[in-house]
PDB file of N, CA, C and O in Angstrom:
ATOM      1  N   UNK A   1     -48.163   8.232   6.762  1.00  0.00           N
ATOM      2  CA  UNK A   1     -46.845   7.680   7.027  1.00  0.00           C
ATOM      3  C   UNK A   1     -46.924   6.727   8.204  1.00  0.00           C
ATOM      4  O   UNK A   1     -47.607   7.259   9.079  1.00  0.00           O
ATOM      5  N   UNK A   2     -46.574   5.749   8.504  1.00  0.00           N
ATOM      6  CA  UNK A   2     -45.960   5.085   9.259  1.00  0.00           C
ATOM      7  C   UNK A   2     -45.281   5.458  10.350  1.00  0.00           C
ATOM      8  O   UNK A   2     -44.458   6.368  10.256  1.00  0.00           O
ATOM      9  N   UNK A   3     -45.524   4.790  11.608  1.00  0.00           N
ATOM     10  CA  UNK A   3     -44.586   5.514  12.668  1.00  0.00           C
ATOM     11  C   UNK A   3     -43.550   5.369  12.434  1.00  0.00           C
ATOM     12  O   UNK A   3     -42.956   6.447  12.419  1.00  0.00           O
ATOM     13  N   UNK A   4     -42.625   4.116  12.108  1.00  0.00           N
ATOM     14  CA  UNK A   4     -41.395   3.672  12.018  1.00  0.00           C
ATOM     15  C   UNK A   4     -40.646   4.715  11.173  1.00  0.00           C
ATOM     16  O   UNK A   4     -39.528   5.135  11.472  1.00  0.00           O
ATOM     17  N   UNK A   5     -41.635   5.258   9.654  1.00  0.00           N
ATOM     18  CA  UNK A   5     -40.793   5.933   8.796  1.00  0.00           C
ATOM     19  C   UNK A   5     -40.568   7.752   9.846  1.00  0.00           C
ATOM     20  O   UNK A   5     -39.550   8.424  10.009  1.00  0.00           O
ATOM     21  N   UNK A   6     -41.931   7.975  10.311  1.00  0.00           N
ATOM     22  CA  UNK A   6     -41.678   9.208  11.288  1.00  0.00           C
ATOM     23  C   UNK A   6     -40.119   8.932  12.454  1.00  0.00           C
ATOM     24  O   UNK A   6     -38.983   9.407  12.435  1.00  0.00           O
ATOM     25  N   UNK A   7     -40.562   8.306  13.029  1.00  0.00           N
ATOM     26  CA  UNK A   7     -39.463   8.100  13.907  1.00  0.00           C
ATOM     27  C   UNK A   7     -37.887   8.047  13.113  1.00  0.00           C
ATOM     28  O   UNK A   7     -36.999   8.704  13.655  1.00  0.00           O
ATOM     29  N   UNK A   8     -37.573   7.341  11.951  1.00  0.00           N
ATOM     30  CA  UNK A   8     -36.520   6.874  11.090  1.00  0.00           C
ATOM     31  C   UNK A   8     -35.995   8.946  10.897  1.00  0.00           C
ATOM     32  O   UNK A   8     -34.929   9.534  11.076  1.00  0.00           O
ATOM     33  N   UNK A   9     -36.898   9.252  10.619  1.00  0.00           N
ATOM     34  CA  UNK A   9     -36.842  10.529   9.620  1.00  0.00           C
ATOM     35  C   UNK A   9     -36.071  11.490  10.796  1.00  0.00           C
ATOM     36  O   UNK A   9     -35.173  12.312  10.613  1.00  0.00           O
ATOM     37  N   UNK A  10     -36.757  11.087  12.106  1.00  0.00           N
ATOM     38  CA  UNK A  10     -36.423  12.116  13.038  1.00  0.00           C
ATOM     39  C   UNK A  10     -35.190  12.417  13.410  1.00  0.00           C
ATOM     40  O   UNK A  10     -34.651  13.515  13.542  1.00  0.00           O
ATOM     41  N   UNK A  11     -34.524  10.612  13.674  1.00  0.00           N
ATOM     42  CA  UNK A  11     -33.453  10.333  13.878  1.00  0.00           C
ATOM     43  C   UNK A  11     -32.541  10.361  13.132  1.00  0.00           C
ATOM     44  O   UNK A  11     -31.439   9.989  13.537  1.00  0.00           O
ATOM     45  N   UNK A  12     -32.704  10.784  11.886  1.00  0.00           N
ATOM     46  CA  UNK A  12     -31.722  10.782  10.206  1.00  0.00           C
ATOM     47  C   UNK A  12     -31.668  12.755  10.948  1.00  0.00           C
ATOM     48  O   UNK A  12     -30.658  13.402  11.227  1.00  0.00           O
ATOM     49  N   UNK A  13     -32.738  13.073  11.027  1.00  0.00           N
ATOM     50  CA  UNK A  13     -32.445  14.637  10.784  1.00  0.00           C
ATOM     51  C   UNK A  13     -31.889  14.992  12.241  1.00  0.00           C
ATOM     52  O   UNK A  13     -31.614  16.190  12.322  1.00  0.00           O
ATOM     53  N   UNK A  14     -31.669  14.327  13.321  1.00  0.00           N
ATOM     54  CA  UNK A  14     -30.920  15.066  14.371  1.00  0.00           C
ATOM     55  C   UNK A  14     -29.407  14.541  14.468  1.00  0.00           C
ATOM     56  O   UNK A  14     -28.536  14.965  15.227  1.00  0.00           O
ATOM     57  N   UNK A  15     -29.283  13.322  13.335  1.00  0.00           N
ATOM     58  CA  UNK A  15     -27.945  13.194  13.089  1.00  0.00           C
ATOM     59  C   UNK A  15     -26.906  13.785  12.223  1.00  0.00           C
ATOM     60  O   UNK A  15     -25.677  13.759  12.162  1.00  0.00           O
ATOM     61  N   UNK A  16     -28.174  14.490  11.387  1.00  0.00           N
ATOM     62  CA  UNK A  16     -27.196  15.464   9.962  1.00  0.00           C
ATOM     63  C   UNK A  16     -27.060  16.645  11.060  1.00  0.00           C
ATOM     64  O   UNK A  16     -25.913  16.931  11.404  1.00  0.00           O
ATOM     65  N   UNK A  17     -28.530  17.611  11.846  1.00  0.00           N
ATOM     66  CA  UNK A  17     -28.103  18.237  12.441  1.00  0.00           C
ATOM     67  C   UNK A  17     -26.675  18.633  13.218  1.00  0.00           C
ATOM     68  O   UNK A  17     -25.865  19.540  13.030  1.00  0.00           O
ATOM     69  N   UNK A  18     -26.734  17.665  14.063  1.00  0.00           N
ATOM     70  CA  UNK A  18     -25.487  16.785  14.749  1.00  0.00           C
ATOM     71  C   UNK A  18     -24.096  16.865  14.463  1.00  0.00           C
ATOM     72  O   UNK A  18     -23.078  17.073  15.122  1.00  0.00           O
ATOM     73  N   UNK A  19     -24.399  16.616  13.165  1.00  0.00           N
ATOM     74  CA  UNK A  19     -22.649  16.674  12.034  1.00  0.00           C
ATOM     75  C   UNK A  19     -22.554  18.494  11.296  1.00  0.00           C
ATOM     76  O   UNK A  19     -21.576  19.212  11.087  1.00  0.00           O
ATOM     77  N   UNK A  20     -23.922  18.704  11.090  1.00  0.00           N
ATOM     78  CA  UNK A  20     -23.775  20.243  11.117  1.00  0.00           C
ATOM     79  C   UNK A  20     -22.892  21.145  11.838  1.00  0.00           C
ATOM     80  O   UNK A  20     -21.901  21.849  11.642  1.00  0.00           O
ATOM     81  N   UNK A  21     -23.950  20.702  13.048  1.00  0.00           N
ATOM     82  CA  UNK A  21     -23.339  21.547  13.986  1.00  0.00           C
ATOM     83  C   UNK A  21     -21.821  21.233  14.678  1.00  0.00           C
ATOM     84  O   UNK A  21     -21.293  22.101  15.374  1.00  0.00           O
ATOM     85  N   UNK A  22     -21.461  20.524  14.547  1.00  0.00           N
ATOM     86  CA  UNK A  22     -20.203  19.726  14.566  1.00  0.00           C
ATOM     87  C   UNK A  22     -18.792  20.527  13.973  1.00  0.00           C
ATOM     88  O   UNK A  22     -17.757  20.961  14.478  1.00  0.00           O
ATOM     89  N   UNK A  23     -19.491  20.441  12.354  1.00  0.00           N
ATOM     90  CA  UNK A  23     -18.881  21.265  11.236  1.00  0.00           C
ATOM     91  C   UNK A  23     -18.665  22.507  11.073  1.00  0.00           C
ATOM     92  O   UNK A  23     -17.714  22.876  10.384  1.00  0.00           O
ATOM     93  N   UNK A  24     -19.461  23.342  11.645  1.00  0.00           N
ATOM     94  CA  UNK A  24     -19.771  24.710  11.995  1.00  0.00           C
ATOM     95  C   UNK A  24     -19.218  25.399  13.006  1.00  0.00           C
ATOM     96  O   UNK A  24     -19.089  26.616  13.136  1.00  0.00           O
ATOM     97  N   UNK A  25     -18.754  24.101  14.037  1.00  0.00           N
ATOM     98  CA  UNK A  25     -17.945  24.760  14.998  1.00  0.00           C
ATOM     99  C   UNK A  25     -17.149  25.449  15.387  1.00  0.00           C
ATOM    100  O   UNK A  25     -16.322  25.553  14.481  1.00  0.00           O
ATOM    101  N   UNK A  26     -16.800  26.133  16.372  1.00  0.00           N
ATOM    102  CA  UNK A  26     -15.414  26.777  16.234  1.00  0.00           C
ATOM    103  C   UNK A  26     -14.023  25.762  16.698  1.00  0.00           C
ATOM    104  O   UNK A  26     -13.274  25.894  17.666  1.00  0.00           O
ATOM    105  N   UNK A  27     -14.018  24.807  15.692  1.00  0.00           N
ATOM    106  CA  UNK A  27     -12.852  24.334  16.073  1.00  0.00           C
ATOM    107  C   UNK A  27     -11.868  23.929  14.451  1.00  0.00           C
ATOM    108  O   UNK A  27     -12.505  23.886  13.399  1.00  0.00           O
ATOM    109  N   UNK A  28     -10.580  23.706  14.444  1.00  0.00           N
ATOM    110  CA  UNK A  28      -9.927  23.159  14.005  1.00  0.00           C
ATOM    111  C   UNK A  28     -10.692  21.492  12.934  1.00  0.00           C
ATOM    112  O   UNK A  28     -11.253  20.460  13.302  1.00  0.00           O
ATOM    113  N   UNK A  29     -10.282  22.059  11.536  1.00  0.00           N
ATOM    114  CA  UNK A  29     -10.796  20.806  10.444  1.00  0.00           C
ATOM    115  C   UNK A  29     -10.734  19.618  11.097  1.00  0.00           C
ATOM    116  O   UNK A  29     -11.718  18.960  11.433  1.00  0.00           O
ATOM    117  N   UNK A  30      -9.305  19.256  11.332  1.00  0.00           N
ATOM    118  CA  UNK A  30      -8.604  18.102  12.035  1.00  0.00           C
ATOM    119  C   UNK A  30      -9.104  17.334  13.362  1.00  0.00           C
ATOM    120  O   UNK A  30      -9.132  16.118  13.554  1.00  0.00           O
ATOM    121  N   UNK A  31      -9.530  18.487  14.310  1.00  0.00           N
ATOM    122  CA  UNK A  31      -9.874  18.193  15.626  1.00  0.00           C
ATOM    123  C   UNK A  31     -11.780  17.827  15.160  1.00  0.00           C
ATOM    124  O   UNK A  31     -12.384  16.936  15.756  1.00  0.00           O
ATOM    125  N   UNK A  32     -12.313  18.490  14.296  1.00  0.00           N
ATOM    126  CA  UNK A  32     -13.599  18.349  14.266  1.00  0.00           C
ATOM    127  C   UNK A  32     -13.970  16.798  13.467  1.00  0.00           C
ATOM    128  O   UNK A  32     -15.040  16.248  13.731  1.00  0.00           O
ATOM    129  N   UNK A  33     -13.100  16.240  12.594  1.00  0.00           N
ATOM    130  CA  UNK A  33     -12.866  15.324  12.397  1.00  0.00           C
ATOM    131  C   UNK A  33     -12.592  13.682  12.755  1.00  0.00           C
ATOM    132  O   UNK A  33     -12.885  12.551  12.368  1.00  0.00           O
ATOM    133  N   UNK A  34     -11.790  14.428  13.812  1.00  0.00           N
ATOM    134  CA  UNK A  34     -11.238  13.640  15.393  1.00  0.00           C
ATOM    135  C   UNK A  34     -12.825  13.269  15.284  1.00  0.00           C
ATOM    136  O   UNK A  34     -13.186  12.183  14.829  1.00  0.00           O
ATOM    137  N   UNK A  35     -13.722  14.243  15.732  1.00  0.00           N
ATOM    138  CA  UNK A  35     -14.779  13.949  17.060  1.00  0.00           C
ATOM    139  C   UNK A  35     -15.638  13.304  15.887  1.00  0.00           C
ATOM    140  O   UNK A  35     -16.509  12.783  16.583  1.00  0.00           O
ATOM    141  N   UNK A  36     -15.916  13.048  14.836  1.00  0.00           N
ATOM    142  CA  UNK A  36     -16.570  12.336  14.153  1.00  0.00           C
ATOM    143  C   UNK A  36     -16.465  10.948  14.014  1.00  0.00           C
ATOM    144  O   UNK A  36     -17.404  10.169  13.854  1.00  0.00           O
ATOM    145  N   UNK A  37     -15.104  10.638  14.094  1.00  0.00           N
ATOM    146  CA  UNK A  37     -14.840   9.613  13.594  1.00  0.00           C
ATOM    147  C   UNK A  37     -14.604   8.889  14.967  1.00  0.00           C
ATOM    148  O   UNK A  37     -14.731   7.665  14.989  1.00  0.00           O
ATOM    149  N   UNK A  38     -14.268   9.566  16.117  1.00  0.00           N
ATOM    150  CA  UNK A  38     -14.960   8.834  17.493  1.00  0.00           C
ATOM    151  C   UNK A  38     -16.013   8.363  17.508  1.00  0.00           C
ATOM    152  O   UNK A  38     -16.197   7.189  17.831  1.00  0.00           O
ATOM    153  N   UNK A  39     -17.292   9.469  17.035  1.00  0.00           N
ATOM    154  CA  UNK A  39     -18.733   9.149  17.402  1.00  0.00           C
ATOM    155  C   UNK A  39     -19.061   8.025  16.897  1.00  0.00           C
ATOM    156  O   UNK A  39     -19.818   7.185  17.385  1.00  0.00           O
ATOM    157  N   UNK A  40     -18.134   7.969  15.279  1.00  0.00           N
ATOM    158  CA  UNK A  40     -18.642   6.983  14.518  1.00  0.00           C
ATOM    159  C   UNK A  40     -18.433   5.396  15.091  1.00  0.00           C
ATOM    160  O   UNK A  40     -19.421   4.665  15.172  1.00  0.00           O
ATOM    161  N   UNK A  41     -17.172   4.941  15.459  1.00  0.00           N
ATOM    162  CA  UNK A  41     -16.539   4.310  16.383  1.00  0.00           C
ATOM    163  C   UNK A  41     -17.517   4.028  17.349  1.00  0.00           C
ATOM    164  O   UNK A  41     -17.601   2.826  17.602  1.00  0.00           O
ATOM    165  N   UNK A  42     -18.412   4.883  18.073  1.00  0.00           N
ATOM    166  CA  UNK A  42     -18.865   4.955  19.713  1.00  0.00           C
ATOM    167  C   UNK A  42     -20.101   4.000  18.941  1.00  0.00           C
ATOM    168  O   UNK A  42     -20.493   2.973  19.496  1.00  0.00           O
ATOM    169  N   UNK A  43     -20.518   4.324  17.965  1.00  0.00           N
ATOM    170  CA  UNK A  43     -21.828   3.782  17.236  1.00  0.00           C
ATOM    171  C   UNK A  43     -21.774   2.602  16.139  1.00  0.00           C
ATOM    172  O   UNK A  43     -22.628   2.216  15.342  1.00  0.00           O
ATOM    173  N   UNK A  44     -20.509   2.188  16.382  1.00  0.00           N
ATOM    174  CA  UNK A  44     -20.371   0.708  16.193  1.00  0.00           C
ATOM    175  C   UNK A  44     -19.960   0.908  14.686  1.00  0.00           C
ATOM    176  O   UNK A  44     -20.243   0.011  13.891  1.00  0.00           O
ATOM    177  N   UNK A  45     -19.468   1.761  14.358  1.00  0.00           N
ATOM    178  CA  UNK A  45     -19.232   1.654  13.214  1.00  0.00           C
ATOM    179  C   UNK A  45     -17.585   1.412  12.855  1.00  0.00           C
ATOM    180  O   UNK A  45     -16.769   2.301  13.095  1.00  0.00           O
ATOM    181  N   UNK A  46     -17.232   0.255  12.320  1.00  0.00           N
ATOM    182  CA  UNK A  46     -15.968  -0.391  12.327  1.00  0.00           C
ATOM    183  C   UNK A  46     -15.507  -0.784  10.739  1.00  0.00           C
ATOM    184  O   UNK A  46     -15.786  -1.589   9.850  1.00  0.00           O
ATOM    185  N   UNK A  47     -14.697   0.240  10.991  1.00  0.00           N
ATOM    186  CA  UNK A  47     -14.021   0.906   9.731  1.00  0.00           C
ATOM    187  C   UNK A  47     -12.536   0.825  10.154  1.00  0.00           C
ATOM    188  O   UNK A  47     -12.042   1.003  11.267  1.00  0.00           O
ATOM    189  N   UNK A  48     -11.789   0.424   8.648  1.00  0.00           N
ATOM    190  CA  UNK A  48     -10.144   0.824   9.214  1.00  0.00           C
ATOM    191  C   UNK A  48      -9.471   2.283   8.747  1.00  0.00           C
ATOM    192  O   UNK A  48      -9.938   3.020   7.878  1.00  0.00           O
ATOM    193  N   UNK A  49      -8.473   2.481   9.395  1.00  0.00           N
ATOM    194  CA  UNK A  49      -8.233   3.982   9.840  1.00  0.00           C
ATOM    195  C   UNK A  49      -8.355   4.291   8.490  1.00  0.00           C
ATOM    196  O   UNK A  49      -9.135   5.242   8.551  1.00  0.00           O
ATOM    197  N   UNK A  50      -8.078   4.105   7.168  1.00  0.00           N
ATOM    198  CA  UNK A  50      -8.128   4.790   5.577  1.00  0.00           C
ATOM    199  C   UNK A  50      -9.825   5.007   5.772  1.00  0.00           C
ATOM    200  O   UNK A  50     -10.456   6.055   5.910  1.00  0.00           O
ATOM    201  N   UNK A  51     -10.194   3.900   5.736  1.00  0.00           N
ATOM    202  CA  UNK A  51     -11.728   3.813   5.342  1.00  0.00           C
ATOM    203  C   UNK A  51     -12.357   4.894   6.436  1.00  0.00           C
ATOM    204  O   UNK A  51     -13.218   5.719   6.127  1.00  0.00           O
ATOM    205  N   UNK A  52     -11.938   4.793   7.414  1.00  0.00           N
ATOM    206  CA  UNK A  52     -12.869   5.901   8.248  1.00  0.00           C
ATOM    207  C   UNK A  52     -12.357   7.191   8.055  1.00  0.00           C
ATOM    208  O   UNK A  52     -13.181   8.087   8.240  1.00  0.00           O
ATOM    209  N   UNK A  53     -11.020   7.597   7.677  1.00  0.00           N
ATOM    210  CA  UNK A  53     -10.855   9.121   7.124  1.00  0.00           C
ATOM    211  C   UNK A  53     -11.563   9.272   5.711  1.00  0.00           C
ATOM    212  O   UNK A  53     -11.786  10.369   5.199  1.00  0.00           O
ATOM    213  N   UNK A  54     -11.882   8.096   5.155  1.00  0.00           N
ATOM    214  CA  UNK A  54     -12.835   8.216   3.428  1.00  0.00           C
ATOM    215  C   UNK A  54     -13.885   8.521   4.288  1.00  0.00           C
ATOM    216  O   UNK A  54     -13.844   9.744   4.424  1.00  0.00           O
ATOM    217  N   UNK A  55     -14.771   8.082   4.918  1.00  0.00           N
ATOM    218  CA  UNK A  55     -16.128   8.424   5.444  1.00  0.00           C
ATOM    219  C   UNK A  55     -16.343   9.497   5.933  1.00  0.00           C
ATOM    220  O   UNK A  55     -17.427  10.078   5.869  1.00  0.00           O
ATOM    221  N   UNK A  56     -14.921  10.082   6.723  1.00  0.00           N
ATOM    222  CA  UNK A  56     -15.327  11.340   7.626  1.00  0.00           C
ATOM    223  C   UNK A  56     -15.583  12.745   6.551  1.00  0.00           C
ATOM    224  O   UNK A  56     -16.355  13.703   6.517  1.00  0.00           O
ATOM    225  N   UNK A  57     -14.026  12.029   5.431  1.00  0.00           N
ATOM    226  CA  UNK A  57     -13.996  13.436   4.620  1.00  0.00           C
ATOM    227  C   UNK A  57     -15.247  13.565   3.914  1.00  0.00           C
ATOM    228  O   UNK A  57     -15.755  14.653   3.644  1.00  0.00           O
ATOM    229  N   UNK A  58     -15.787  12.334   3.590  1.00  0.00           N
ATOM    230  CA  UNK A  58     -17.253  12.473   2.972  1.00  0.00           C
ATOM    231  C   UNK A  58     -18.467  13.360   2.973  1.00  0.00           C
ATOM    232  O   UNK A  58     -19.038  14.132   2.203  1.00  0.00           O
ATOM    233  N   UNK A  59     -18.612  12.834   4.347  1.00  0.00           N
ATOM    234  CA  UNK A  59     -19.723  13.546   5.210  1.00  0.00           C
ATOM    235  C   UNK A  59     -19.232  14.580   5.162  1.00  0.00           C
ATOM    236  O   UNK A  59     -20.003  15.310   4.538  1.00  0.00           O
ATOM    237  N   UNK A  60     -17.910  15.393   5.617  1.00  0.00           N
ATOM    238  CA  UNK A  60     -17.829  16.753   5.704  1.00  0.00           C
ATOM    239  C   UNK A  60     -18.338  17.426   4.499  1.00  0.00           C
ATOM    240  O   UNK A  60     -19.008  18.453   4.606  1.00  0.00           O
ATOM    241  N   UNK A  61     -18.027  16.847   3.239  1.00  0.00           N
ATOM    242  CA  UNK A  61     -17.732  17.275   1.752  1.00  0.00           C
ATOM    243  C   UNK A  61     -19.978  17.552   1.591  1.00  0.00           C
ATOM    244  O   UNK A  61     -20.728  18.502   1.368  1.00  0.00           O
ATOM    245  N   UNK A  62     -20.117  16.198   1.851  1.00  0.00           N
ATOM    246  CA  UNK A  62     -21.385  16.933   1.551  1.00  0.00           C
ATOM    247  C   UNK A  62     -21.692  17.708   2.515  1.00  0.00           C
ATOM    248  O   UNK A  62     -21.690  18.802   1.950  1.00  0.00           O
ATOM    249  N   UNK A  63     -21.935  17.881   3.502  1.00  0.00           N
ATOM    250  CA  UNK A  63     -22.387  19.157   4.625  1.00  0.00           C
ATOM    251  C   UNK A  63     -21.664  20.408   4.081  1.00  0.00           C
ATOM    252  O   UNK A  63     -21.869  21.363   4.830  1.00  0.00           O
ATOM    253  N   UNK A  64     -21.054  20.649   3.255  1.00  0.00           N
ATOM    254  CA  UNK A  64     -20.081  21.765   2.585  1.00  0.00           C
ATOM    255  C   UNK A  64     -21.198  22.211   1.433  1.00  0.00           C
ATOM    256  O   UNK A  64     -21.453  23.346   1.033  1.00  0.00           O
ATOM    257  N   UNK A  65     -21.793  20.908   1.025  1.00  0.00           N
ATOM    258  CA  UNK A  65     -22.429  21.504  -0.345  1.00  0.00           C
ATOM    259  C   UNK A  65     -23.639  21.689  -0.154  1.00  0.00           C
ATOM    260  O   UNK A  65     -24.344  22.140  -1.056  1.00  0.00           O
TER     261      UNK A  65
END
């Protein structure tokens, strides 16, 4: 493998981690949601408010399955 793909892989798996553990939390659907769609925001990701509640519920939906 490639360093780039090692490194890529590392950073894919401490971000699902990340949303795992996120999801798992002891908090409120709504509030855990909140903090996603901040992070997502913090990381340049520029989405309008529909489109970023489609993305958040997404991600939750698969981390569910």
């Amino acid at each position: 493998m490639k360093p780039l793909h090692i490194i890529l892989a590392v950073l894919g798996g401490a971000i699902a981690g990340a949303a795992v553990g996120l999801l798992f939390a002891p908090e409120k659907g709504s509030d855990t949601r909140s903090r996603i769609a901040d992070l997502l925001r913090e990381k340049g990701v520029k989405l309008s408010g529909s489109k970023m509640d489609e993305l958040v519920d997404e991600i939750a939906d698969e981390l569910k399955a």
